[in-house]
N, C-alpha and C positions, 0 to 999 in steps of 0.2 A: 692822586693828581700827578700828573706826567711833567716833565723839567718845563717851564718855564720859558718862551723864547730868548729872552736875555742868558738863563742860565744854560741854554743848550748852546750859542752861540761862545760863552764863557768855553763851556768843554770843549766845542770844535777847538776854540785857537790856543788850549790849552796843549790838547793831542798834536795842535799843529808844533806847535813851541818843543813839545818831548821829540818828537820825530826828526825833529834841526840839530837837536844833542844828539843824536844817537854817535855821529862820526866823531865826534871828541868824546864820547863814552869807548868808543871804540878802539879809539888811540891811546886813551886814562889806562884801558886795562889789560891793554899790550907793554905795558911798561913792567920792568923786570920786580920794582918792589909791589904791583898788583898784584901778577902773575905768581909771585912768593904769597904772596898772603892771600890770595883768595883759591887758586888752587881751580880754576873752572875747567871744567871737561869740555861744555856744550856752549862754546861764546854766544852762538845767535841765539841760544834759549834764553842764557843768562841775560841777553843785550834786551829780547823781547819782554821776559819779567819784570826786569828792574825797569823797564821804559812804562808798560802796561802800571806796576806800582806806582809809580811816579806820577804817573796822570792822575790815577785813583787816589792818590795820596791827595796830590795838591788840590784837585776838584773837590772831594768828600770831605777834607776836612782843614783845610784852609780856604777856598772859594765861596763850597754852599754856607758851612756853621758861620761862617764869617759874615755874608752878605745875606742868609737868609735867617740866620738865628737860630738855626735846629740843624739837625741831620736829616738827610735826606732819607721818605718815609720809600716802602717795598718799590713803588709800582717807579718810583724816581729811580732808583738803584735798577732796578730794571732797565729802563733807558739807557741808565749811564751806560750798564754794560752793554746793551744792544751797541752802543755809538762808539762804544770802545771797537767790540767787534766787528762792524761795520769799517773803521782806519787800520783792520790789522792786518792785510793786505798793504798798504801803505806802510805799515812800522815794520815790514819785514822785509818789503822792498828798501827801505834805505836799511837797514841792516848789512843788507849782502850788499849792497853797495857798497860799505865799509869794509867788507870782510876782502 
């Protein structure tokens, strides 16, 4: 069974919400006690991962478990990712806009 209309609408404005933080992620870890402790080589990979987790974190396992009772079965994980990858053209475009 493929997400849900409600729950694919949830992920859109989910991805839209991480994509708004990206510029104050951006500024969080140009700060000198970040940059001491996390030590990043690749900021737009770092900004893209942790932004791509973020979504997947907050959709898969506080949105779906929460509001659907379960984990999200194969063919939904599939989707998520498609819709992930489908805004990641978007989550890189405000990245370098930050950078």
């Amino acid at each position: 069974m493929a997400l849900e209309k409600k729950d694919k609408k949830m992920l859109d404005t989910m991805i839209e919400e991480e994509i708004s933080k990206i510029p104050g992620l951006v500024r969080n870890l140009r700060l000198p006690q970040f940059q001491d402790a996390f030590q990043i080589k690749n900021e737009p990979e770092y900004v893209y991962g942790y932004t791509h987790g973020a979504i997947i974190g907050k959709f898969e396992t506080y949105y779906f478990v929460v509001h659907s009772g379960k984990k999200p079965n194969g063919m939904e994980v599939d989707e998520i990712g498609k819709t992930i990858f489908e805004k990641s053209g978007e989550i890189r475009n405000a990245i370098s806009k930050s950078s």
